[in-house]
C-alpha positions, -999 to +999 in steps of 0.1 A: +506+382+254+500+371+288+516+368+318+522+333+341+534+334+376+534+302+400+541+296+437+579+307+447+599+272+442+618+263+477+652+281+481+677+271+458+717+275+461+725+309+448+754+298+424+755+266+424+732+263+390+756+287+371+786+266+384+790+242+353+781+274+330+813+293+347+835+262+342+825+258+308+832+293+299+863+299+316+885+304+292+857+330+272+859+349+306+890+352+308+887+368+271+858+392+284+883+409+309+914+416+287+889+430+260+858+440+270+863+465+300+836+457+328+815+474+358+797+466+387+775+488+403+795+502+432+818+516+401+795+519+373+805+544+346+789+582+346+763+571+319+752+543+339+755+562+375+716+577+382+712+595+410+679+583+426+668+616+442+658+626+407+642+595+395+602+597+393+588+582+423+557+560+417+535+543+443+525+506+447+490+521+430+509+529+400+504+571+411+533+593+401+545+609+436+578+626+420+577+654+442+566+686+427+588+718+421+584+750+444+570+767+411+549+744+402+531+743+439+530+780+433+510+777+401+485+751+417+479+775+444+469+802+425+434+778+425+429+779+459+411+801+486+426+823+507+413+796+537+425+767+515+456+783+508+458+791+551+459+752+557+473+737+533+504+759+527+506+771+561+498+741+586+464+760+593+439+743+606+400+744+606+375+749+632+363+720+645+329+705+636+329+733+610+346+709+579+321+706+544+334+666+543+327+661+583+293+643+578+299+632+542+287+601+539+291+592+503+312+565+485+339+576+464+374+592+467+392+617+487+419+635+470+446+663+481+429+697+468+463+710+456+476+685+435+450+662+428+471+629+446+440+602+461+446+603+490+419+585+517+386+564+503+351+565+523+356+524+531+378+537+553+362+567+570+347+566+603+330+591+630+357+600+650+338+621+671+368+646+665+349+674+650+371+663+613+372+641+587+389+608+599+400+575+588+420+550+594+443+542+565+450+558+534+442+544+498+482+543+493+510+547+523+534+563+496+506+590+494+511+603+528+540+616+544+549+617+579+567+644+598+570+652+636+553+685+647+564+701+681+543+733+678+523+747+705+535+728+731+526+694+720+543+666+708+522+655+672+524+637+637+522+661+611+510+642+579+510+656+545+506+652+505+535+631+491+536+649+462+531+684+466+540+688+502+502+705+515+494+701+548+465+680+554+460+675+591+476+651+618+473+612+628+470+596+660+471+559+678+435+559+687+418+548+658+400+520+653+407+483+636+429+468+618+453+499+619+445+515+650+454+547+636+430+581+632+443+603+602+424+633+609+420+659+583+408+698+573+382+693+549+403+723+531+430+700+520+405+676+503+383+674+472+359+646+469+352+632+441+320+603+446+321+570+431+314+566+396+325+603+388+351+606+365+387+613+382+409+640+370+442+630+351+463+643+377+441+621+400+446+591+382+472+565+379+499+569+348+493+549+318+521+527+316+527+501+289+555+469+291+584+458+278+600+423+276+637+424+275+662+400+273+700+405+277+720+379+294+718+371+333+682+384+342+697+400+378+717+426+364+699+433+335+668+441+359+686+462+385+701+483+357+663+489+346+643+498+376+675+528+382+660+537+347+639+575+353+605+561+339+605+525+346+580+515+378+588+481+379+615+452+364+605+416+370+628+387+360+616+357+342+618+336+315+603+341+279+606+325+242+605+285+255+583+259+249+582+242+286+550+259+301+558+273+339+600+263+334+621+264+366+658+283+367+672+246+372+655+235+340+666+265+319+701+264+330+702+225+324+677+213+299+665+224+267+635+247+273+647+275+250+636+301+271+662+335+276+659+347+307+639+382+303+631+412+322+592+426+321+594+461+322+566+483+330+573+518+323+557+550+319+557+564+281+552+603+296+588+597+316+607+575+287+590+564+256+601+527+242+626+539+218+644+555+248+641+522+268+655+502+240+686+526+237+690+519+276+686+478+270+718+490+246+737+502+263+737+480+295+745+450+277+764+437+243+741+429+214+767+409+195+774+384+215+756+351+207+741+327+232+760+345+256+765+374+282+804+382+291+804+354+321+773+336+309+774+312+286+742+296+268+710+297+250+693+315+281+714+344+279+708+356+244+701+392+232+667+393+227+636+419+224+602+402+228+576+428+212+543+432+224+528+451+192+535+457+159+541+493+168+569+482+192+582+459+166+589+484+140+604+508+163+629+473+179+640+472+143+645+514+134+666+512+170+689+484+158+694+495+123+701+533+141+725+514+161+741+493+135+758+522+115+771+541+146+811+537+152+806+517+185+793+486+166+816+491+130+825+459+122+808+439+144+771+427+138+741+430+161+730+393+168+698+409+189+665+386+177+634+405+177+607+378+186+571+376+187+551+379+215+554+354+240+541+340+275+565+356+298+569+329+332+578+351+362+613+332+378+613+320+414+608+350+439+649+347+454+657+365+418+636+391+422+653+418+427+682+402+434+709+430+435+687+443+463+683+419+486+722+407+480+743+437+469+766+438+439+759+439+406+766+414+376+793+429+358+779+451+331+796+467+293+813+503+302+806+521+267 
C-alpha cells in the first residue's frame, strides 16, 4: 500500500457538494433523529469525552513528549551525578568555559541526559563565544519548553526538557541566522551521542504503524480519532476507487467508488489495532449501508481497509466479537473489510476540519 497526495485543489464551497446528498436523504434524516440518538462534540457522551491533558503528546518528529511522572523523574535521576543532578533538577548551572561538550566538534545528536528526549543536532551548533554549548534551533520545537526566569535580578528565558522537565540552560535574541536565537546550554544536561552511533530507545522516535478507516463523513470520523490516546495523526482521504488522484466533487457526484477514509497513524505501545478498531466502533454505526446518519451514498460506507494480513484477521475477530454482543442483536454489521488500497489524501480545507471550523458532525451516542 501506498500513499498519493497532490497539490491542495482551489477552495471549494463548504456545503454546497453535500447539498443534493442532504436533499435526497431528507426524509432518512429525519428517521436518524427520532431513532438513533446523536452528539456533537460540544455534548459528546462520557465514553466519547477525553480529556486532552492526559492524552500522549507526540512531536512533529514522531518523539513521545507525554510528560513524565514525578516518580518516574525520580527513578531516572537516581543515574545522575550529584553535579548533573545540581543543574538539571535544580536550575544549576555550570562554570563557564568549563562544559565537556563546549569544543565538541563532532556530528551527531544532542540529547537531554535525564530522559533521553533529542534535543539539539551539531548542524546547528555554533561558537557562541559564551563559555557553553550553543545553537540556534533545536532538532524539534515541541522538545523544548519555554518558561520566564526572574531570578537574580534579571529578566531571562528559562528553557527546559519537554518531557521530563530538567533544566537545560537559557536562550537569548543574539544568535545567529535564520533564527536569531542562542540556546545556550550546561553540558550536564546533555549526552551526545555521534552520528552513526546507535540511539537509545528512549532516544528514538515510536514505532508507529497505520490504519485506514472508513466510516461515513471523513471530518468527524477524523476529529473523533486524533482525541484517541495513542493516535499521532488522522488524515482524511479517499480509498477503495478506481479514478487515480479523485477530487471531493467527483466522489460526491460521479462514480469513482471511493469511501471517504481516514489514515491513521498510531502508536501500538499507547493502543494496539484491536483497540483502535473498537474505537472506529463505537464512533460510528456499522450497519448502515451506503450511508452515515445524514450522509447518504457509496462514499460513506463502513469500511476497514487492511494493510496486512495480520490486521485483516484481527478486522474480522473484532467484528465477529462485536456481532454477538446485545448492542448489535438483531441487526447485522454491513462493515467490508477490503484489501489494501491506494489511499488519495482529500483537498487540504478537510483536513482537520473540526479544527479549523468548530463543531462536530453528529456522531452515534452508545
Amino acid at each position: 500500500m501506498h500513499d498519493q497526495t497532490s497539490p491542495s485543489a482551489p477552495r471549494r464551497a463548504r456545503f454546497l457538494p453535500r447539498l443534493a446528498l442532504f436533499a435526497a436523504g431528507f426524509l432518512a434524516v429525519i428517521a436518524w433523529h427520532v431513532a438513533s440518538p446523536r452528539t456533537t462534540q460540544a455534548a459528546a457522551p462520557t465514553e466519547h469525552a477525553v480529556n486532552t491533558a492526559d492524552l500522549p503528546v507526540y512531536s512533529a518528529s514522531g518523539h513521545d513528549v507525554t510528560p513524565l511522572p514525578r516518580d518516574e523523574i525520580n527513578r531516572l535521576a537516581e543515574n545522575l551525578t550529584d553535579e548533573e543532578r545540581r543543574i538539571l533538577l535544580k536550575a544549576g548551572t555550570e562554570p563557564a568555559f568549563c562544559g565537556n561538550l563546549l569544543d565538541n566538534k563532532k556530528q551527531g545528536t544532542y540529547a537531554c541526559r535525564l530522559c533521553g528526549l533529542p534535543l539539539f543536532a551539531s548542524n546547528a551548533k555554533f561558537d557562541s563565544g559564551s563559555g557553553w554549548p550553543s545553537f540556534f534551533r533545536p532538532v524539534d520545537p515541541a522538545h523544548v519548553v519555554e518558561k520566564p526566569d526572574n531570578a537574580y535580578g534579571m529578566q531571562r528565558t528559562e528553557i527546559l526538557c519537554a518531557r521530563c522537565s530538567g533544566h537545560l540552560g537559557h536562550v537569548f535574541d543574539d544568535g545567529p541566522r535564520p533564527t536569531g536565537l542562542r540556546y545556550c546550554l550546561n553540558s550536564a544536561s546533555l549526552e551526545f551521542f555521534e552520528e552513526g552511533q546507535q540511539l537509545p530507545d528512549r532516544s528514538r522516535p515510536v514505532e508507529t504503524q497505520t490504519a485506514y478507516l472508513a466510516g461515513g463523513c471523513f471530518w468527524g470520523i477524523e476529529d473523533r480519532l486524533q482525541h484517541t490516546p495513542g493516535v499521532l495523526d488522522a488524515v482524511s482521504g479517499y480509498q477503495g476507487g478506481h479514478v487515480p488522484d479523485p477530487t471531493y466533487r467527483q466522489v460526491c457526484f460521479t462514480d469513482t467508488g471511493h469511501a471517504e477514509s481516514v489514515k491513521v497513524v498510531f502508536d501500538p505501545a499507547r493502543i494496539s489495532y484491536r483497540e483502535l478498531l473498537h474505537v472506529f466502533f463505537r464512533i460510528h454505526d456499522p450497519t448502515q449501508l451506503n450511508r452515515q446518519g445524514p450522509d447518504v451514498g457509496p462514499q460513506y460506507r463502513s469500511a476497514i481497509f487492511v494493510d496486512n494480513d495480520e490486521q485483516k484477521r484481527i478486522a474480522q475477530e473484532v467484528i465477529a466479537e462485536l456481532a454477538s454482543t446485545d448492542r448489535f442483536k438483531g441487526r447485522r454489521i454491513v462493515t467490508q473489510i477490503n484489501d489494501p488500497a491506494t489511499f488519495w489524501k482529500a483537498e487540504e480545507y478537510h483536513q482537520d476540519y473540526h479544527l479549523k471550523n468548530g463543531g462536530s458532525c453528529a456522531m452515534p451516542a452508545n
